[in-house]
Backbone of each chain as ProteinMPNN parsed JSONL, in Angstrom:
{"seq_chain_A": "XXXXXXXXXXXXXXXXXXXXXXXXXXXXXXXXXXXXXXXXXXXXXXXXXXXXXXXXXXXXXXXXXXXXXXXXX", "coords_chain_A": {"N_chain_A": [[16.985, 15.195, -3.946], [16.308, 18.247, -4.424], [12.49, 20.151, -4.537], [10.485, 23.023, -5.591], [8.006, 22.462, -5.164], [5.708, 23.071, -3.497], [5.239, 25.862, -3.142], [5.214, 26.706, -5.79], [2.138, 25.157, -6.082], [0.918, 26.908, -3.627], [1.318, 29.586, -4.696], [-0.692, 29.351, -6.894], [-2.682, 28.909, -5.478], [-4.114, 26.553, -4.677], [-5.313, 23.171, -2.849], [-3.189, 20.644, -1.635], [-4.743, 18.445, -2.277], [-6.241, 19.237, -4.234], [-4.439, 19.659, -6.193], [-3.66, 17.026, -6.605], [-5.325, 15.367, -7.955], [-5.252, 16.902, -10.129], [-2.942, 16.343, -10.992], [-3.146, 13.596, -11.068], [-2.48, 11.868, -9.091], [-2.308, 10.657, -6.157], [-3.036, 12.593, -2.472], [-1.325, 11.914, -0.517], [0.883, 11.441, -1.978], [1.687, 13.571, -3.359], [1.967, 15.773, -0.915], [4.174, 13.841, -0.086], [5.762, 14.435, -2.394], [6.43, 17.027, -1.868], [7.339, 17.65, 0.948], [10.161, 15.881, 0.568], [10.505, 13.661, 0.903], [10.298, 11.762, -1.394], [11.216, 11.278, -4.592], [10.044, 12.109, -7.549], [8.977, 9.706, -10.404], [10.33, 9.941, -13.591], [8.197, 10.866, -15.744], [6.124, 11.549, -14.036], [7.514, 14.125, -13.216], [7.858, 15.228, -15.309], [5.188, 15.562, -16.263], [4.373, 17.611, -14.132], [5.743, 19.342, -14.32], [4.715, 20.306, -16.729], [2.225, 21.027, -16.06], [2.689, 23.563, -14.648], [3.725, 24.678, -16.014], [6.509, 25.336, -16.932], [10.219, 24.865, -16.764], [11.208, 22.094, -16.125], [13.958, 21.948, -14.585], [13.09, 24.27, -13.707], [11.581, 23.802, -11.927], [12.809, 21.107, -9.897], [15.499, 20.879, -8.179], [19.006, 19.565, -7.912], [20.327, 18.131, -5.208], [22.465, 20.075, -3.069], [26.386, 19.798, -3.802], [28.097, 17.538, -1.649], [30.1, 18.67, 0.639], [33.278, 17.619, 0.62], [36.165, 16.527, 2.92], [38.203, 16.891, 1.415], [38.573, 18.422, -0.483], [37.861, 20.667, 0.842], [40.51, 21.614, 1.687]], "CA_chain_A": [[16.556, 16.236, -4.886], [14.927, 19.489, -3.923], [11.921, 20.82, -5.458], [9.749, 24.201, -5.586], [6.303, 21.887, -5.836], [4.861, 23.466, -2.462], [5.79, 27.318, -4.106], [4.396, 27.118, -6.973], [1.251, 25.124, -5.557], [0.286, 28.049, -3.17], [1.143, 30.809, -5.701], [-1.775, 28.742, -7.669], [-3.909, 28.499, -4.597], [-4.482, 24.686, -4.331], [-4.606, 22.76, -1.721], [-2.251, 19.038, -1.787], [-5.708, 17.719, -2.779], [-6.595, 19.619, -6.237], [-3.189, 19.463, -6.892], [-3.137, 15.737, -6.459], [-6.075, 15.563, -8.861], [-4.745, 17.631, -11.555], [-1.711, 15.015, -11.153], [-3.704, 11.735, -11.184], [-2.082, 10.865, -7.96], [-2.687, 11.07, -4.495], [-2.481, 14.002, -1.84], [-0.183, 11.233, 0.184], [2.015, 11.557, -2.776], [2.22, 15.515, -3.366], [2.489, 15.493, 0.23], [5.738, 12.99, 0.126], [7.113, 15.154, -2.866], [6.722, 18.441, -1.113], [8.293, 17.253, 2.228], [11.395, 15.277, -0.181], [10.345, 12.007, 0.723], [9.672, 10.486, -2.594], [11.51, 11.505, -5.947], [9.119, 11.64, -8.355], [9.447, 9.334, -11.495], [10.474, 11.025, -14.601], [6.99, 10.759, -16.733], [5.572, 12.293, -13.134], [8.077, 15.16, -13.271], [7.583, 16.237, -16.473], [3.87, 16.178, -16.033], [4.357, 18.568, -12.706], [6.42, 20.654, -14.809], [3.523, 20.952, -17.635], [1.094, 21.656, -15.532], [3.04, 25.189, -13.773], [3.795, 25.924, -17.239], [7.644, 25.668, -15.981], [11.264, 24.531, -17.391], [11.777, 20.828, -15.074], [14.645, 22.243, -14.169], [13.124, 25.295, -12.306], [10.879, 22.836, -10.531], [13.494, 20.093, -9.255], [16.743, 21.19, -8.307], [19.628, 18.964, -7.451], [20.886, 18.958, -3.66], [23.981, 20.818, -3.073], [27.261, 19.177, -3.789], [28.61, 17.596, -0.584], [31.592, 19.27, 0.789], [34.21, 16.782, 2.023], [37.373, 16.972, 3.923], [39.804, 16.788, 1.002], [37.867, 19.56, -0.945], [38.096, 21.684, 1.692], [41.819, 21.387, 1.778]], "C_chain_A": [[15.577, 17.179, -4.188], [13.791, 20.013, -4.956], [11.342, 22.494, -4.843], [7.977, 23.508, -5.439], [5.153, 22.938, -4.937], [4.868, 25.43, -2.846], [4.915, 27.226, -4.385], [2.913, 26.514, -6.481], [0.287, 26.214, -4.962], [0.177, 29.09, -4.145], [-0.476, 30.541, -6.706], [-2.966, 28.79, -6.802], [-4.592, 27.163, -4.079], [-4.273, 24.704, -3.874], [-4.032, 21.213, -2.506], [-3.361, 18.427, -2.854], [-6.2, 18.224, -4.325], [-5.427, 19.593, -6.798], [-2.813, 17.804, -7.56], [-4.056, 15.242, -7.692], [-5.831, 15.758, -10.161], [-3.599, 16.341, -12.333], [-1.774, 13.929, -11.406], [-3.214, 11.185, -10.29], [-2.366, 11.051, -6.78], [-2.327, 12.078, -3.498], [-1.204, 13.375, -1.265], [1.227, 11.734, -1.144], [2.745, 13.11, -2.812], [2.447, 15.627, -1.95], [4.646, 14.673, 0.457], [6.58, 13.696, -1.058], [7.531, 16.377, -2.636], [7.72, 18.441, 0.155], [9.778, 16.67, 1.631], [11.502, 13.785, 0.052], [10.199, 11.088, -0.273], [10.174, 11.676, -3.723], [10.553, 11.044, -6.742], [9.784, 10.537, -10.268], [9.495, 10.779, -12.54], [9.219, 11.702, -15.428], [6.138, 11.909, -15.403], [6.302, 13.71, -13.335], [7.839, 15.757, -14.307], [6.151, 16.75, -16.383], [3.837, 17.205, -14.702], [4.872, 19.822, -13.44], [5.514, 21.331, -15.788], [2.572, 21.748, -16.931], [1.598, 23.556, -14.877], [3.662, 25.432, -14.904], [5.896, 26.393, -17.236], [8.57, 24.729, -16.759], [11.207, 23.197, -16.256], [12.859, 21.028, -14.271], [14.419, 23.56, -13.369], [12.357, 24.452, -11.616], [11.453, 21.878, -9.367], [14.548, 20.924, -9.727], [17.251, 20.245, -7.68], [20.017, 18.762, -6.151], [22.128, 19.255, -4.24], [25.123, 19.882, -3.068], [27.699, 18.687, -2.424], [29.974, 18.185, -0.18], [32.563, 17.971, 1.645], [35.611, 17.441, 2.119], [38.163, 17.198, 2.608], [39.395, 17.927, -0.088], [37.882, 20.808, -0.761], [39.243, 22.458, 1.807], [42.347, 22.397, 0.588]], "O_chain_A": [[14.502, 16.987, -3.618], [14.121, 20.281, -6.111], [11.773, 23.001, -3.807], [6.962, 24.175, -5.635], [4.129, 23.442, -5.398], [3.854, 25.931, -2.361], [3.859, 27.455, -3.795], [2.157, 27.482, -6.402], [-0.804, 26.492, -5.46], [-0.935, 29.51, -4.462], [-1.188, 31.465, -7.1], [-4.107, 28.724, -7.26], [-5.443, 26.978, -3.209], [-3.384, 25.456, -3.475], [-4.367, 20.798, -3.616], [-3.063, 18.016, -3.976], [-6.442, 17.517, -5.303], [-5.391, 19.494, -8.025], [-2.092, 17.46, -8.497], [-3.403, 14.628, -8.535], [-6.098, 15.024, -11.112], [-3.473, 15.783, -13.423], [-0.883, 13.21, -11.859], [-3.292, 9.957, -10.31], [-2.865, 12.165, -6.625], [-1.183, 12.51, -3.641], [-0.132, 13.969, -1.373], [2.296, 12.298, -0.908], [3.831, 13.565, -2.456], [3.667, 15.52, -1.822], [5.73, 15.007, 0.935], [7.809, 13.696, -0.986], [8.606, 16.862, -2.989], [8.714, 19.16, 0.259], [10.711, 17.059, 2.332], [12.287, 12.961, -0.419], [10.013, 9.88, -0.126], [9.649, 12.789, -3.754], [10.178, 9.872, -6.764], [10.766, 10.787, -10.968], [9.059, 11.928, -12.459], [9.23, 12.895, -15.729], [5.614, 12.955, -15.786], [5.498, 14.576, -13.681], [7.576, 16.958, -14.237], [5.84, 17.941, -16.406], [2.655, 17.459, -14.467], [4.538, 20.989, -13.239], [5.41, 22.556, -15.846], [2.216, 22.899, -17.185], [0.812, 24.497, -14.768], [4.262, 26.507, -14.924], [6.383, 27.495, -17.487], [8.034, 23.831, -17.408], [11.136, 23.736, -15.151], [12.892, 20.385, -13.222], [15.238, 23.975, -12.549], [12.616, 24.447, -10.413], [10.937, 21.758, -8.256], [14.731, 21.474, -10.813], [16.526, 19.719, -6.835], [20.052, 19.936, -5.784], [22.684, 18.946, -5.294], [24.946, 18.978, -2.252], [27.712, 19.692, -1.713], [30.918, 18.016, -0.951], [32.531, 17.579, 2.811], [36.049, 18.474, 1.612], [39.08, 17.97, 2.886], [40.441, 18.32, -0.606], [37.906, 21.763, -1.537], [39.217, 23.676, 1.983], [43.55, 22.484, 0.341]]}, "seq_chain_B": "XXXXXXXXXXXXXXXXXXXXXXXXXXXXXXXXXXXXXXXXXXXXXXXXXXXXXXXXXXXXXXXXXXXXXXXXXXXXXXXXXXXXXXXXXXXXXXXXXXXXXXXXXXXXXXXXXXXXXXXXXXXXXXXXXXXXXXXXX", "coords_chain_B": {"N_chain_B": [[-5.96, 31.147, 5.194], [-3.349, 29.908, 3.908], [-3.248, 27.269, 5.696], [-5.544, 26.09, 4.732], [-5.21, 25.343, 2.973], [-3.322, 23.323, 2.91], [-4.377, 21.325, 4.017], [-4.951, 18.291, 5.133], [-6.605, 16.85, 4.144], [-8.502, 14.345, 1.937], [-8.325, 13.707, -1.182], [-10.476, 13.729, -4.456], [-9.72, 12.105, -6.135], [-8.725, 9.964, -4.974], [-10.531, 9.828, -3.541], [-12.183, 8.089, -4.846], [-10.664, 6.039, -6.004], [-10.379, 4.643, -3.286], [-12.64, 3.879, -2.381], [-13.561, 2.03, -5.051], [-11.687, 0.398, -4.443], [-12.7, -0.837, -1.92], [-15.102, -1.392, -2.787], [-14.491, -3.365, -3.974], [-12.962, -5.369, -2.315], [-14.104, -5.94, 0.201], [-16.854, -7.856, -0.268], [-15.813, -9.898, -0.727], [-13.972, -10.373, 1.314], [-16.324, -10.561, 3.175], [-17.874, -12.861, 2.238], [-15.691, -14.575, 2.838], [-15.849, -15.042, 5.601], [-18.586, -16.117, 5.604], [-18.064, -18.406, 4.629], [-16.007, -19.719, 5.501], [-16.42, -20.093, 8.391], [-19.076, -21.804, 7.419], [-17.686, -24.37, 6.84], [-16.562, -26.055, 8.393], [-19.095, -27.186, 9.343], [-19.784, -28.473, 6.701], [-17.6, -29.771, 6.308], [-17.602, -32.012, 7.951], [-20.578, -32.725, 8.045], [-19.797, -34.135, 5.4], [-18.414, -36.196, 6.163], [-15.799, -38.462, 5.429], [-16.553, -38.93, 3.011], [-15.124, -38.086, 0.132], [-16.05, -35.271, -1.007], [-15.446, -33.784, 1.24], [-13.012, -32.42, 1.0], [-12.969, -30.703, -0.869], [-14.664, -29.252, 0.138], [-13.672, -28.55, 2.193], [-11.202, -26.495, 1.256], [-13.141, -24.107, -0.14], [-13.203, -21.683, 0.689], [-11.118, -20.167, -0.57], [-11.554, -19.854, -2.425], [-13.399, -17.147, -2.258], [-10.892, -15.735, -1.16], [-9.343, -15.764, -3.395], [-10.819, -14.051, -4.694], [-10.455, -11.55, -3.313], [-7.342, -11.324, -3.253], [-7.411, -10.553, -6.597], [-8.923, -8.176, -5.816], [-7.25, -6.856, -4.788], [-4.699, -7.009, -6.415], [-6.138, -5.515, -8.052], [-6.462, -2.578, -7.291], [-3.432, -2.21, -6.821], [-3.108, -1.644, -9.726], [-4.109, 0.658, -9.993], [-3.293, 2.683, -8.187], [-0.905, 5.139, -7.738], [3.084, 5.4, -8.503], [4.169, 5.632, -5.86], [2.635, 5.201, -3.648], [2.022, 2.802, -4.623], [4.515, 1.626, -3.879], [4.445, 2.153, -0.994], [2.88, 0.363, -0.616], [3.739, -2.353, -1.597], [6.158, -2.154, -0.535], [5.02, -2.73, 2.628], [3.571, -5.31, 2.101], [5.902, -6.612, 1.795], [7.658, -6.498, 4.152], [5.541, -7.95, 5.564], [6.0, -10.583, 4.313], [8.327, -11.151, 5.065], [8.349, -11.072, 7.631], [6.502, -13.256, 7.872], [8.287, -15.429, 6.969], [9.997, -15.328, 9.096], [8.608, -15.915, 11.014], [7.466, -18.617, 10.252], [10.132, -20.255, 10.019], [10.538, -20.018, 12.427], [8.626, -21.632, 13.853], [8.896, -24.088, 12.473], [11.214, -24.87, 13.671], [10.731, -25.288, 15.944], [8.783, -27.227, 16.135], [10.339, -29.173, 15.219], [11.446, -29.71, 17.364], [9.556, -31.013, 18.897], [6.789, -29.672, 19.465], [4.084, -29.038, 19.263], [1.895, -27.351, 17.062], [-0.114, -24.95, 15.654], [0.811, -24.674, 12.695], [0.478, -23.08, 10.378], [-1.686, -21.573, 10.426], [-0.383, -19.652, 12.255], [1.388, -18.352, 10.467], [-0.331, -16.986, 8.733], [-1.32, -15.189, 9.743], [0.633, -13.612, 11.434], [2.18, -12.559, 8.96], [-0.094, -11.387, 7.881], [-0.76, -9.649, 10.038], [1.649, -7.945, 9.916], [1.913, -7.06, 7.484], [-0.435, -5.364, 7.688], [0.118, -3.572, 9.612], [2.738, -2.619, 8.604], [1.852, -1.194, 6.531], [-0.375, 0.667, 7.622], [1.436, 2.211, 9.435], [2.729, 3.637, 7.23], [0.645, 4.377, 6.326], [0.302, 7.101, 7.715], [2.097, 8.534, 7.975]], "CA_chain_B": [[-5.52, 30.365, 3.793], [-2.518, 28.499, 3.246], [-3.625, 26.344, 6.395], [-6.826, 25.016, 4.168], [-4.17, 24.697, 1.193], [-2.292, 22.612, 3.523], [-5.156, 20.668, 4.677], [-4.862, 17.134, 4.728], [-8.269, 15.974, 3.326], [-8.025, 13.429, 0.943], [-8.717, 14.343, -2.73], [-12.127, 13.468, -5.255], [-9.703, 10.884, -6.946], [-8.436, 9.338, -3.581], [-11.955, 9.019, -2.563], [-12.575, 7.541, -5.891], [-10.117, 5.167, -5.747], [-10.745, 4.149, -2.22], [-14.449, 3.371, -2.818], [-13.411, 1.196, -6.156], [-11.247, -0.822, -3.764], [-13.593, -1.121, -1.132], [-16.349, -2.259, -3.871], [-14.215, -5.185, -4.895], [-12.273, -5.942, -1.163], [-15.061, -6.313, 1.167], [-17.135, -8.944, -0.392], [-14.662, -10.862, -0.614], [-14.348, -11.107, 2.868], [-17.573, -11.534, 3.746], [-17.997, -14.445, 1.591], [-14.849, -15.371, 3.203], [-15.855, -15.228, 7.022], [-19.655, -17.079, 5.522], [-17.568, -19.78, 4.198], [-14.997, -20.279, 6.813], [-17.672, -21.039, 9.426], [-19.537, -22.645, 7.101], [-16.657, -24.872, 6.143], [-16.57, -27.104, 9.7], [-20.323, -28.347, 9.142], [-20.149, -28.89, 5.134], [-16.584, -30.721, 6.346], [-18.597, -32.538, 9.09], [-21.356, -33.541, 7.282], [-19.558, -34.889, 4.231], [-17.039, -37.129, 6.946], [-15.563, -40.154, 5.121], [-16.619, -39.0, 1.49], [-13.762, -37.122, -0.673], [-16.127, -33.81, -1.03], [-14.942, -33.095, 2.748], [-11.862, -31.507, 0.715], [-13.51, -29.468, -1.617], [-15.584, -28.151, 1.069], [-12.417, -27.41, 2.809], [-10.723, -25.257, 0.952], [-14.135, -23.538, -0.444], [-13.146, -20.402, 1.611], [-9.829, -19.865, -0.979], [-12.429, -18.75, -3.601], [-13.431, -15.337, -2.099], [-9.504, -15.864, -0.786], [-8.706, -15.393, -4.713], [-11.406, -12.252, -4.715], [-9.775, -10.397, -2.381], [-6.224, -11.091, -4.129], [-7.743, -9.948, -7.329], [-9.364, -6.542, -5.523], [-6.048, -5.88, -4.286], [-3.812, -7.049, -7.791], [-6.381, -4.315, -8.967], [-6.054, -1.637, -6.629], [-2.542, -1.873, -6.847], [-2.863, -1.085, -10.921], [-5.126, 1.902, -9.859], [-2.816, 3.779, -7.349], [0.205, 5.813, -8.395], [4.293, 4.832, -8.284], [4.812, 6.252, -4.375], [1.295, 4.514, -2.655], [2.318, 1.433, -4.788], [5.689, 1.705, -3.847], [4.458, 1.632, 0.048], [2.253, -0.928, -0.719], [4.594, -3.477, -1.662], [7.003, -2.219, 1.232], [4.443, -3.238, 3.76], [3.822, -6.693, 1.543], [7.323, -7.088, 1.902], [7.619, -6.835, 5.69], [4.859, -9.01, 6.095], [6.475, -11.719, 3.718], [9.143, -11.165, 5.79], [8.01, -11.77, 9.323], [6.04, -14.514, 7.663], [9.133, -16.219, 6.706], [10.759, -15.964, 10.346], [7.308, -16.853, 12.296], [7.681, -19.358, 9.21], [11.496, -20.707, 10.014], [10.805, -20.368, 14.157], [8.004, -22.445, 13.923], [9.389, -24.719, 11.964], [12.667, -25.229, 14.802], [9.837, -25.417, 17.315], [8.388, -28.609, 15.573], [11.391, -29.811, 15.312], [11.981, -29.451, 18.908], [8.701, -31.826, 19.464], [5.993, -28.95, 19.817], [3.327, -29.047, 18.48], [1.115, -25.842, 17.154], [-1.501, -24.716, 14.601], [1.881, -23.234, 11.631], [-0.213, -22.745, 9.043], [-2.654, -20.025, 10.689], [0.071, -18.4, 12.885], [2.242, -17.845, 9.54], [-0.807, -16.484, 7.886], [-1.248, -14.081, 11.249], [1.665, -12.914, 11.335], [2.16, -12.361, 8.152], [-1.165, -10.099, 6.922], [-0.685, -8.568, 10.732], [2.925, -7.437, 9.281], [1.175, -6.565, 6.186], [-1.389, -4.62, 8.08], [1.064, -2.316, 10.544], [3.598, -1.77, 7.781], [0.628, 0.184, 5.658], [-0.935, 1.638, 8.427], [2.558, 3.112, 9.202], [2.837, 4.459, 6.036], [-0.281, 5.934, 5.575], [-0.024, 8.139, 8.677], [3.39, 9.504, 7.259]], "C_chain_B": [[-4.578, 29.213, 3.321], [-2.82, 27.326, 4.702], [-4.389, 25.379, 6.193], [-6.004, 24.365, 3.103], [-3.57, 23.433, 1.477], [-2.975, 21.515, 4.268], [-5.212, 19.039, 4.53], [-6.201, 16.08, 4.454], [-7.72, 15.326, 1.843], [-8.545, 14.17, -0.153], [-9.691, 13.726, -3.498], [-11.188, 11.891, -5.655], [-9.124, 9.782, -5.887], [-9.259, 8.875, -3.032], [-12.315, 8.001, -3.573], [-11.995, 6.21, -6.191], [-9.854, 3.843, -4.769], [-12.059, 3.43, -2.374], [-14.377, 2.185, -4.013], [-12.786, 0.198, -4.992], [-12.132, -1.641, -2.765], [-14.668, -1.711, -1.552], [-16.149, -3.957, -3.427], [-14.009, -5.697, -3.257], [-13.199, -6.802, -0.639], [-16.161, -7.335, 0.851], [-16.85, -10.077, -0.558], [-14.72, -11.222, 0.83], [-15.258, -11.228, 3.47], [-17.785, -12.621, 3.294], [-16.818, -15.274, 2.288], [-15.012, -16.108, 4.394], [-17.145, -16.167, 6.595], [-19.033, -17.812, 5.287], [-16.73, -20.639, 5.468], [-15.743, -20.883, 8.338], [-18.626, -21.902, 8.684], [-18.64, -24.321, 7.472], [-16.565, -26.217, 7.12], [-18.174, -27.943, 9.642], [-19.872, -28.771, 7.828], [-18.714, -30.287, 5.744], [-17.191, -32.19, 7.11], [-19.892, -33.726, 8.318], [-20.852, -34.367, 6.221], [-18.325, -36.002, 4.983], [-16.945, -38.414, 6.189], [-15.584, -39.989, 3.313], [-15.581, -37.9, 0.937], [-14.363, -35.285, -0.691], [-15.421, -33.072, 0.263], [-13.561, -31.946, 2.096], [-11.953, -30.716, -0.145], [-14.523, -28.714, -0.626], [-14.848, -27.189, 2.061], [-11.88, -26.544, 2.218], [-11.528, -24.32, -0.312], [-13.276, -21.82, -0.205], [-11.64, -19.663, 0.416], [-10.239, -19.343, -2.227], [-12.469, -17.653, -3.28], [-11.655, -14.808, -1.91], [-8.702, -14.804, -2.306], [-9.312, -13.771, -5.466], [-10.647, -11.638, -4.455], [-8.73, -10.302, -3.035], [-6.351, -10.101, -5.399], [-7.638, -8.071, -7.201], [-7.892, -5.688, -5.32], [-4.883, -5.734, -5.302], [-4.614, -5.289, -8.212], [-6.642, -2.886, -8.581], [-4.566, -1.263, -6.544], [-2.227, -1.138, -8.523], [-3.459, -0.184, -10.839], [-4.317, 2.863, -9.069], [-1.516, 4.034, -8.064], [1.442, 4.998, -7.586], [4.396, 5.031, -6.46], [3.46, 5.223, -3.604], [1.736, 3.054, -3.476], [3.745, 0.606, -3.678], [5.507, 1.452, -1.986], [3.32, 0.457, 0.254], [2.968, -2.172, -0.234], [6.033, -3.256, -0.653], [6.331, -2.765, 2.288], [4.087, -4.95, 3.223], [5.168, -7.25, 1.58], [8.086, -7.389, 3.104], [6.733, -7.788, 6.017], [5.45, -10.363, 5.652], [7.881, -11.835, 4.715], [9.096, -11.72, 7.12], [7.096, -12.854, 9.232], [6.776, -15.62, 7.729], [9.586, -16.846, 8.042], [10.062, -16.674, 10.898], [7.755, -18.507, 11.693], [8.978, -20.889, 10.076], [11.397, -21.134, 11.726], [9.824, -21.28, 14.631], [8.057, -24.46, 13.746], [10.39, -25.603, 13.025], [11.345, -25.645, 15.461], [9.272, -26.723, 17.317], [8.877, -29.092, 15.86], [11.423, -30.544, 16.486], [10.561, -30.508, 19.757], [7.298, -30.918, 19.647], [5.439, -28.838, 19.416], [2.021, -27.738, 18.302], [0.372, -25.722, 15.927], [-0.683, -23.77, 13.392], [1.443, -22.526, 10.949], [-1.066, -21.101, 9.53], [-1.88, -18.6, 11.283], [0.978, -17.699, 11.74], [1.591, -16.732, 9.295], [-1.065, -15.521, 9.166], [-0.667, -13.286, 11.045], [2.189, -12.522, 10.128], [1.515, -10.945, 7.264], [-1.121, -9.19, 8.591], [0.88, -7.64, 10.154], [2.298, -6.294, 8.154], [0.737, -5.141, 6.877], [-0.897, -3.262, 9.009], [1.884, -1.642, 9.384], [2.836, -0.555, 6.805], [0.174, 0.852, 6.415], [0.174, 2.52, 8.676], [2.587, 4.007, 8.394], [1.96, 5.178, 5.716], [-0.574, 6.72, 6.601], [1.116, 8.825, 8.545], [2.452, 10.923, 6.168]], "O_chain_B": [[-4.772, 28.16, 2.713], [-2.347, 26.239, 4.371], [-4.407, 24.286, 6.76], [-6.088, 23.264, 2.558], [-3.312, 22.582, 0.626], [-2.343, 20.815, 5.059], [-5.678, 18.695, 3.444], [-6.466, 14.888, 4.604], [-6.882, 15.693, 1.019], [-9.174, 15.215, 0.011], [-9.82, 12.646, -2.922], [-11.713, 10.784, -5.538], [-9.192, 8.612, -6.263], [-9.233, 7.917, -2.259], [-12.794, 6.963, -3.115], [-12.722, 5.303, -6.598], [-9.438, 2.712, -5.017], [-12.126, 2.205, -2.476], [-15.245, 1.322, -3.878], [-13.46, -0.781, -4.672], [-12.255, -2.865, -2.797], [-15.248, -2.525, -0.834], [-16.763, -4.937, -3.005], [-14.898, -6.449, -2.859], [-13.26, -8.017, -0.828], [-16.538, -7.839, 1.909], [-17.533, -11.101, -0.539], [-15.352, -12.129, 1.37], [-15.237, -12.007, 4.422], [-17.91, -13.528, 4.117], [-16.901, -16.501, 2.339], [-14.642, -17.27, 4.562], [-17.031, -17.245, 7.178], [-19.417, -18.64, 6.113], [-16.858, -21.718, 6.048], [-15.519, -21.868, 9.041], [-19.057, -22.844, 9.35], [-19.047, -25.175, 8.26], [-16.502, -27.334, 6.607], [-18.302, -29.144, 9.88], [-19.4, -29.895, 7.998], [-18.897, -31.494, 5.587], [-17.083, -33.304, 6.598], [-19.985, -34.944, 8.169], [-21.476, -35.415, 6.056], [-17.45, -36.518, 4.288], [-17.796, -39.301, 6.253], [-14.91, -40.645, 2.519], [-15.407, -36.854, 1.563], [-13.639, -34.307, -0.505], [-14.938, -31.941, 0.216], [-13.242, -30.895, 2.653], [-11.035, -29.912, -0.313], [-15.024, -27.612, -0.848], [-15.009, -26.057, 2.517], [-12.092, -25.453, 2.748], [-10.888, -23.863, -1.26], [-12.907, -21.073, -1.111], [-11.224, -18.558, 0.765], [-9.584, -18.608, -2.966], [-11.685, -16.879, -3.83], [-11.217, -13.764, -2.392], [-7.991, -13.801, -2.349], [-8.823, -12.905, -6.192], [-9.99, -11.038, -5.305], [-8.689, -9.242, -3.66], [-5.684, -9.067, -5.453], [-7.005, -7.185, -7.775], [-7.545, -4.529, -5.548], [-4.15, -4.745, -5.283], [-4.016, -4.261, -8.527], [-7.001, -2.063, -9.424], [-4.312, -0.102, -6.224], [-1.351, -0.285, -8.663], [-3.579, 0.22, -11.996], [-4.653, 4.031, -9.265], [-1.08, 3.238, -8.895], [1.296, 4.284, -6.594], [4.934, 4.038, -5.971], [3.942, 4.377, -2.85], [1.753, 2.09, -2.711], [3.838, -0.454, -3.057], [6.305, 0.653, -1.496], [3.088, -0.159, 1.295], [2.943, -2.791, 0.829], [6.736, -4.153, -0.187], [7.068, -3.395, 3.047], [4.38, -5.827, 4.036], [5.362, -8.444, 1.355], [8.948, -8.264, 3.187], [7.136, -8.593, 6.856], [5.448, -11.278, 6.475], [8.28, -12.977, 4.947], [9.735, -12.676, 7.56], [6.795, -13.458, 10.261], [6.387, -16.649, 8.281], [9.654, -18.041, 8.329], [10.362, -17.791, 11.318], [8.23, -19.392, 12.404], [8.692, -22.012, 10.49], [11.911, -22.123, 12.248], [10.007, -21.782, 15.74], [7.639, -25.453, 14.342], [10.308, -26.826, 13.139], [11.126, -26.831, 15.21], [9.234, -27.366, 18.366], [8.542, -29.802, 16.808], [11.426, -31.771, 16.59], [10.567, -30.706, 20.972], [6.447, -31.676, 20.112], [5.868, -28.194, 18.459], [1.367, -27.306, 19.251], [0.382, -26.709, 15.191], [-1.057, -22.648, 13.05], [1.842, -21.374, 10.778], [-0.984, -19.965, 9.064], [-2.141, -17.403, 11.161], [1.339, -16.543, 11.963], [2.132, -15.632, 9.408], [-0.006, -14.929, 8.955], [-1.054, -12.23, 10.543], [3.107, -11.776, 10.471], [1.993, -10.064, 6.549], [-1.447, -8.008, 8.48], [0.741, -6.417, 10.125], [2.297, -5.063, 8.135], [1.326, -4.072, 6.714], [-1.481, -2.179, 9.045], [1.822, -0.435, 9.152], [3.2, 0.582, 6.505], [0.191, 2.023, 6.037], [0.051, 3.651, 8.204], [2.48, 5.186, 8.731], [2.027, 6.238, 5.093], [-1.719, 7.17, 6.594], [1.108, 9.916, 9.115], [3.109, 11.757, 5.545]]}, "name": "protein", "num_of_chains": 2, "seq": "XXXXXXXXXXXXXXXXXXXXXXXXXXXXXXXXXXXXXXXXXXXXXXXXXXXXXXXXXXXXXXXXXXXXXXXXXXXXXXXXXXXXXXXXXXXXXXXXXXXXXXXXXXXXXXXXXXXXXXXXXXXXXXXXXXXXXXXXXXXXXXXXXXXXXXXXXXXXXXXXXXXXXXXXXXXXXXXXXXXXXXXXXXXXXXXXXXXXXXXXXXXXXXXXXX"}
């Protein structure tokens, strides 16, 4: 899953660390969901999405469908 | 600007959290390391009378601190820092098991060695790399 977290963050001016704050969780964490290392739980996502004031769905987007061979075809 | 945004300084509730653990952890193991040297005189002195085995495993009190500090540091940190928590508890239980299992053959095999401490070694060193790993990600 891709997100926007690191976007909207800067547009706000925070750094990882007031962000992580606001979140109740750790910079390691906003860190690991900015980079795509760590899907956030759902109860986390929604709260990410409250806070930027934002639909969940502009914050986390899906990855791209994979393309395989017979698709292609 | 976005270089300070991007700064990897920990955060007020990270420090906050850290410091709560560190409260509870660390007396724990000091009481652990006073006991554990204690533990060879009190054993010593009491030779022949039954306390010798409550004096031995004295040291499994702070033992149960420390468990505690860390049961309650784990209900204090969020899903993702838990989540590599118990990944690095899980490698250590892991390379506990083998030290565990190869020790075990080695017995077998007539050899005789100290299992008990190198389990617990190898074990919280497992422990101790797999988190450090993780928290330099």
């Amino acid at each position: 899953m891709r997100n926007n977290l690191k976007t909207l963050r800067l547009a706000q001016g925070w750094s990882q660390g007031v962000l992580a704050d606001r979140l109740e969780v750790s910079r390691q964490t906003v860190n690991a969901l900015e980079t795509g290392r760590y899907d956030p739980s759902l109860p986390l996502a929604f709260r990410i999405a409250r806070l930027f004031e934002q639909p969940i769905e502009a914050v986390f987007l899906p990855d791209p469908e994979p393309t395989t061979a017979g698709s292609a075809r | 600007m976005t270089n300070n945004l991007d700064s990897r300084t920990v955060s007020a509730g990270d420090r906050q959290r850290s410091r709560s653990y560190h409260r509870e952890f660390w007396p724990g193991i000091a009481a652990y390391v006073v006991l554990v040297s204690l533990c060879p005189l009190l054993t010593r002195a009491a030779d022949g009378s039954p306390w010798r085995y409550l004096w031995a495993v004295l040291p499994v009190l702070p033992a149960l601190w420390v468990l505690r500090a860390v049961v309650r540091h784990l209900r204090r940190i969020d899903d993702y820092q838990r989540l590599l928590m118990l990944r690095g508890l899980g490698v250590g239980f892991g390379l506990a098991m083998v030290a565990s299992l190869t020790l075990g053959l080695l017995e077998l095999a007539g050899l005789d060695l100290p299992t008990g401490w190198i389990v617990y070694g190898v074990g919280m060193l497992g422990w101790a790399i797999a988190a450090a790993t993780a928290a330099r990600r």
